[in-house]
LUMKOL-757696 format. One record per residue (C-alpha): residue number from 0; residue in one letter; x, y, z. Coordinates in nm, 4 decimals. Layout:
N
n=NUM, res=a, px=X, py=Y, pz=Z
...
// end
This chain:
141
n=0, res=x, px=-1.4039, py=0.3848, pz=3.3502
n=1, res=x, px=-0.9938, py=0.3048, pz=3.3967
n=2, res=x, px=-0.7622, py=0.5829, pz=3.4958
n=3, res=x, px=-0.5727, py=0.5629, pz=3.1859
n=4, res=x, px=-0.8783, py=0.6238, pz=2.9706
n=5, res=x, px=-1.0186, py=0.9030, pz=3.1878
n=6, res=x, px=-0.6652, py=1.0459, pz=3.1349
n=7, res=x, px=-0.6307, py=1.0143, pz=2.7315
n=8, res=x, px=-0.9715, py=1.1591, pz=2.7382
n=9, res=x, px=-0.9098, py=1.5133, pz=2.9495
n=10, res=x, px=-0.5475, py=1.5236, pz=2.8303
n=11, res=x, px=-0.7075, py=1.4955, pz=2.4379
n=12, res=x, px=-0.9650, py=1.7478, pz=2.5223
n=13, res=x, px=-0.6970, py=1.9866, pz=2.6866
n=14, res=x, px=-0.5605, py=2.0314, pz=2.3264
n=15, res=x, px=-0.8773, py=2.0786, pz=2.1935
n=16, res=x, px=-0.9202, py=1.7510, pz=1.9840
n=17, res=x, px=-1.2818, py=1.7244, pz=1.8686
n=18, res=x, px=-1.5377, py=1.4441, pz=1.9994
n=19, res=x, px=-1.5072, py=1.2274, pz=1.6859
n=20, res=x, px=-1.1416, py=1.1995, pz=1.7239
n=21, res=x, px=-1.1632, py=1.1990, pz=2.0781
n=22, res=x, px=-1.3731, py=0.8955, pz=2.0781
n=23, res=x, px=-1.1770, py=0.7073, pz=1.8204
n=24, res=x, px=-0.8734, py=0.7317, pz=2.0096
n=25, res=x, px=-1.0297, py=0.6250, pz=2.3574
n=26, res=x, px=-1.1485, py=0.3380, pz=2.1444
n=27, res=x, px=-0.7717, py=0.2474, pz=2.0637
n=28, res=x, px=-0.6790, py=0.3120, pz=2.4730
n=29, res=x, px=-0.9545, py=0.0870, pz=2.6473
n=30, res=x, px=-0.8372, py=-0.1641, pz=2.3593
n=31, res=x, px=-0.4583, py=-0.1422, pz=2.5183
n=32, res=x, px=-0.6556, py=-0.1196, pz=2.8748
n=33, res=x, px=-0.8960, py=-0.4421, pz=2.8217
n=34, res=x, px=-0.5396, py=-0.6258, pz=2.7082
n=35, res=x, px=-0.4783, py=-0.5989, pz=3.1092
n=36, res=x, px=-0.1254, py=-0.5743, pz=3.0387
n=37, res=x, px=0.0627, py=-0.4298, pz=3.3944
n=38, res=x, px=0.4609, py=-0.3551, pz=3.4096
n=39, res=x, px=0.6532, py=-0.5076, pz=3.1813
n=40, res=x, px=0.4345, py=-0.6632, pz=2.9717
n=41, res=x, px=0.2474, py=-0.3157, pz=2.9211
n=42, res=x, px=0.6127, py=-0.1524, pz=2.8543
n=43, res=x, px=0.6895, py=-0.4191, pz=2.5684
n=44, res=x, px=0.2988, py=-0.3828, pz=2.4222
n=45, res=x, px=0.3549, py=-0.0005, pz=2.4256
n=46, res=x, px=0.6956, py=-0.0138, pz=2.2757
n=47, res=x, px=0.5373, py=-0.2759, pz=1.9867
n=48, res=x, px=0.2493, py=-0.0652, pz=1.9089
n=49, res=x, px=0.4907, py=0.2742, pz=1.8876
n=50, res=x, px=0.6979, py=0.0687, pz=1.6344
n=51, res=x, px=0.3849, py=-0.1119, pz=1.4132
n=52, res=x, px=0.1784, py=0.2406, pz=1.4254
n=53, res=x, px=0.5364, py=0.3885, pz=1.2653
n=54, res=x, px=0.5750, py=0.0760, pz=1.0179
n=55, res=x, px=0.8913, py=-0.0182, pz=1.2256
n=56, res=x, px=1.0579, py=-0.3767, pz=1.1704
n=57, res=x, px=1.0216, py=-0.5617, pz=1.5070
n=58, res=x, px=1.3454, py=-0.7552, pz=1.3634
n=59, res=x, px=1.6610, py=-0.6869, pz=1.1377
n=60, res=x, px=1.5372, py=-0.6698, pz=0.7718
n=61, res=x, px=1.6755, py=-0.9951, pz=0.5546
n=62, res=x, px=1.7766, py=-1.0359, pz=0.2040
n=63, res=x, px=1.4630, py=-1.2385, pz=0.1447
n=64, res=x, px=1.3587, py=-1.1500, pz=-0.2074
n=65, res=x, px=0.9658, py=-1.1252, pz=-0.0414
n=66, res=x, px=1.0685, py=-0.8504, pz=0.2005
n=67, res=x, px=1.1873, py=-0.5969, pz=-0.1363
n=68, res=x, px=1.0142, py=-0.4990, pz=-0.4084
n=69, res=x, px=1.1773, py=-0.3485, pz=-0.7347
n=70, res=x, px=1.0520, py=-0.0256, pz=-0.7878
n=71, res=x, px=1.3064, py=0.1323, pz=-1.0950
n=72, res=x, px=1.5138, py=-0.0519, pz=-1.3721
n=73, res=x, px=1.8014, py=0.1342, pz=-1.4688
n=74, res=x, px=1.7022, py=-0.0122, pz=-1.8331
n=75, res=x, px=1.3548, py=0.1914, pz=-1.8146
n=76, res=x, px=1.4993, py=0.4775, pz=-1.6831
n=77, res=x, px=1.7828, py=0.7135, pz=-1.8028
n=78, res=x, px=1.8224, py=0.8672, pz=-1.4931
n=79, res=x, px=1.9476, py=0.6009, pz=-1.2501
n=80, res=x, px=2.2424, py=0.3806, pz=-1.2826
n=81, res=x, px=2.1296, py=0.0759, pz=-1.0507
n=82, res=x, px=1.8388, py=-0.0958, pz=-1.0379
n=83, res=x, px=1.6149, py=0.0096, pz=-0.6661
n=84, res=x, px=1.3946, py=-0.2268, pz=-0.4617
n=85, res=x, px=1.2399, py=-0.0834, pz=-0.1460
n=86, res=x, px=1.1256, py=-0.2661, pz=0.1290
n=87, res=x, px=0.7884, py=-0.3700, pz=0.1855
n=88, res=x, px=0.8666, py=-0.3957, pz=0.5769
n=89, res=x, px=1.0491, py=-0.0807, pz=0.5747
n=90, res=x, px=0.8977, py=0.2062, pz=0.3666
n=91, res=x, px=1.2225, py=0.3767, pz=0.3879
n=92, res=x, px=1.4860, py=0.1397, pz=0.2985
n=93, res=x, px=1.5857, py=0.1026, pz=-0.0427
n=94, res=x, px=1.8244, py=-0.1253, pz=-0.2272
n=95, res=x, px=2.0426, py=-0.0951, pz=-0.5171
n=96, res=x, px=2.1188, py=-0.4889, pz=-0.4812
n=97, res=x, px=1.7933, py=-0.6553, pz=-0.4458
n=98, res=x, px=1.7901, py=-0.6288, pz=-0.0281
n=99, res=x, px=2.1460, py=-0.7337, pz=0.0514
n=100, res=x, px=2.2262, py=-0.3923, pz=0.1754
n=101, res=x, px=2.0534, py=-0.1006, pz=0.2291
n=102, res=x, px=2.0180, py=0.2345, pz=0.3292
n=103, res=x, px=1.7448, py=0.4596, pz=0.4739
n=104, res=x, px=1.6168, py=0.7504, pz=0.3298
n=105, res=x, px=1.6135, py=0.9352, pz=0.6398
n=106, res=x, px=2.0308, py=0.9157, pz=0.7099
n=107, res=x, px=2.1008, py=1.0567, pz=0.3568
n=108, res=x, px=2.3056, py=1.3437, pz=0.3411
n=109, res=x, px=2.3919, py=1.4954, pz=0.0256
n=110, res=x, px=2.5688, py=1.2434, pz=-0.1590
n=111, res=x, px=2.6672, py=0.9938, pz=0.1059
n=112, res=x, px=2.4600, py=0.7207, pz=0.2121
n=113, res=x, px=2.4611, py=0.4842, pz=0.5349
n=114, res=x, px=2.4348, py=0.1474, pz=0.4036
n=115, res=x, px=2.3478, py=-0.1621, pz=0.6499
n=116, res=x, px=2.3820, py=-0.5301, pz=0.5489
n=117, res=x, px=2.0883, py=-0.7149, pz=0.5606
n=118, res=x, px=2.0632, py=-1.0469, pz=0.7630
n=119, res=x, px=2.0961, py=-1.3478, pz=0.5964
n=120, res=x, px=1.6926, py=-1.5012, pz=0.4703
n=121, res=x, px=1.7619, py=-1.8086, pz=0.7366
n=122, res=x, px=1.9112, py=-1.6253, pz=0.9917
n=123, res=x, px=1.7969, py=-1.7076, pz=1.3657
n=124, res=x, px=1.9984, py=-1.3740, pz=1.4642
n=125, res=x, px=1.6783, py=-1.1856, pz=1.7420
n=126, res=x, px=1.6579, py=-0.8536, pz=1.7444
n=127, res=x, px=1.4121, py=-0.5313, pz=1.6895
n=128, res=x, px=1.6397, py=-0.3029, pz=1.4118
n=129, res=x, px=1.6937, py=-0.1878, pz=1.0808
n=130, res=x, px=2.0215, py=-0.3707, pz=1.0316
n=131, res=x, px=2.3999, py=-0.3996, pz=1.1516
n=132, res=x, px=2.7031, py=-0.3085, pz=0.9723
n=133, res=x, px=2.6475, py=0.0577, pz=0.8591
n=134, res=x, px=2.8647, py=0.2113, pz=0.6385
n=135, res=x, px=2.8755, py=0.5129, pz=0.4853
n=136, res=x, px=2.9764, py=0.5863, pz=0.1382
n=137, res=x, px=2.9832, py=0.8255, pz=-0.1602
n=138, res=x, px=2.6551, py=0.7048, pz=-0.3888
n=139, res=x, px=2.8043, py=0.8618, pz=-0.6763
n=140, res=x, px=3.0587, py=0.5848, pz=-0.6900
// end
């Protein structure tokens, strides 16, 4: 048996983690150990999985009408004043504009939002965040 999975498994029992869940998760560590991934390659992989197991973007989020979904029309609702898509690659980024900004649900503050400006649909720009730009403003208008 690898180190790394001898570890996970004494380090999960330490805490007090039942077999089942023991076993699952040992299941998910030899698959990261049989991927025979050593230095960097392992550091990239484990920074990748951390971001897919959190529903992370690996790149900026575009304006590409496939990445938002609407989710409230101000017409069907007399609460809200704008329309709001949210991002299917984002769970917590919503739109008032159909994806050209956006802001995340975790940086609101009271009334004041942080809003980031998508990438353009064909943009070749690399990168592993939620989007450049930010500004903050009042969302009351």
């Amino acid at each position: 048996m690898d180190g790394l999975v001898l570890y996970a498994r004494r380090e999960l029992a330490l805490i007090g983690v039942d077999k089942e869940e023991i076993d699952n998760t040992i299941a998910v560590v030899q698959a990261f150990v049989n991927a025979r991934d050593s230095g960097m390659s392992a550091a990239w992989r484990i920074a990748v999985l951390h971001d897919l197991l959190r529903f992370q973007p690996l790149s900026p989020l575009t304006d590409d009408s496939d990445e938002w979904m609407l989710i409230a029309q101000r017409e069907l609702f007399d609460t809200i004043d704008e329309d709001i898509w949210q991002s299917r690659r984002n769970p917590e980024a919503f739109s008032n504009d159909g994806g050209k900004t956006f802001y995340l649900v975790s940086e609101v503050k009271g009334d004041y939002r942080k809003y980031y400006y998508s990438e353009e649909k064909n943009s070749a720009t690399p990168g592993r965040n939620n989007g450049s730009n930010g500004v903050e403003t009042n969302s009351q208008g």
